[in-house]
N, C-alpha and C positions, 0 to 999 in steps of 0.2 A: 355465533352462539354454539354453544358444546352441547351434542345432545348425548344424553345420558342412557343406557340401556339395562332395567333389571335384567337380573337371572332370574334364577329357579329358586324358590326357596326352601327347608328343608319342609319334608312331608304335605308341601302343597297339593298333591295328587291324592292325599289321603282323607277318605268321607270317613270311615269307620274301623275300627279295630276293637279286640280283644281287652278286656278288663286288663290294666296292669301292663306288662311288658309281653304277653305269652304273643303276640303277632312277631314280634321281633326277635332277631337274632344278628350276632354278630360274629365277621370272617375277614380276613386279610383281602386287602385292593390290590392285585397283582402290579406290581413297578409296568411304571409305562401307560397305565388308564388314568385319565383327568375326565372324569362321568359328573354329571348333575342328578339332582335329585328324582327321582322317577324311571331312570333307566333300569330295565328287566336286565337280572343277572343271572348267569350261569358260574358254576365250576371251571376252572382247566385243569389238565392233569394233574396240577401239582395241588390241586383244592382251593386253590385261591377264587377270588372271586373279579370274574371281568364281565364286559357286558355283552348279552345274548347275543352270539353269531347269526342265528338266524338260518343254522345249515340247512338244505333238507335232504333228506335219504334217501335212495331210489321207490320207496314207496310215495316221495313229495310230501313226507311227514318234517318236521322237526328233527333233527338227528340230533338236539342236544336238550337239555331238560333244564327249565329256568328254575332258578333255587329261590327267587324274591326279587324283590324291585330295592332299589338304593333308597334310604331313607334322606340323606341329606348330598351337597355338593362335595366331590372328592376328589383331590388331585394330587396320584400320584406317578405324576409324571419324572419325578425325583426318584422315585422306588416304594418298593412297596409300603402300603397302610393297613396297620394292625388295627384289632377294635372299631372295624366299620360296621355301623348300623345298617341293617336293612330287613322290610317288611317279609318273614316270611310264609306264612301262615294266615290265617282266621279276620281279612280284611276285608273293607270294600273300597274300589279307587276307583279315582277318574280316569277314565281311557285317554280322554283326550290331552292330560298332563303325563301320559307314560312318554316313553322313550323305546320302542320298540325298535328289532330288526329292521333293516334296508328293506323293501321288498325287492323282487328280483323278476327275471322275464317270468318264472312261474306263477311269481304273485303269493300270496294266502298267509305270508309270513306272520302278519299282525295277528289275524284271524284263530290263526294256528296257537299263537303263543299266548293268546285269552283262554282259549279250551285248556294247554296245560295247565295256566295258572289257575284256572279252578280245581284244578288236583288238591293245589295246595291248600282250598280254600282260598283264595285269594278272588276276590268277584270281581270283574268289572264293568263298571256303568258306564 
């Protein structure tokens, strides 16, 4: 017998948002990410959007600043994807359907990337 396995599906991590569209924003999927819904994003230099590294800085901070979480599954392992949705702003989510950084022998990665996403407004339960 074949067993079957969902994914993720889109905005399942999301409890609450913003009247309208003002949570949301959309940015190019850097070529090369195939990400599911809920993974924390960052920028890269070129502005694109890939998922949170997770670096930290000699202070054991964050050295990179998460812009939103993905709103749906993305795979642009072909090259880049224009007009990708994702949460940035005035939200509340489920922690436990994000997609967070690796933690690492320092640890606090996850921890860490809750605190900046409430910069955004962005809450998590």
């Amino acid at each position: 017998m074949t067993t079957l396995t969902e994914g993720r599906h889109a905005a399942e991590f999301l409890i609450s948002e913003a009247n309208g569209a003002r949570s949301r924003a959309t940015g190019t999927l850097a070529s090369g990410q195939n990400l599911t819904a809920g993974t924390v994003l960052q920028e890269d230099v070129s502005g694109n959007l890939v998922a949170l590294s997770g670096s930290l800085d000699s202070n054991n901070l964050l050295a990179e600043t998460p812009v939103g979480i993905l709103y749906d599954n993305v795979d642009a392992s072909g090259g880049a994807v224009t007009g990708v949705v994702y949460v940035a702003r005035d939200a509340e989510v489920l922690g436990s359907s994000l997609n967070y950084p690796d933690e690492t022998t320092n640890g606090g990665e996850e921890a860490k990337t809750i605190v900046k996403l409430a910069t955004l407004g962005i809450i998590v339960r």
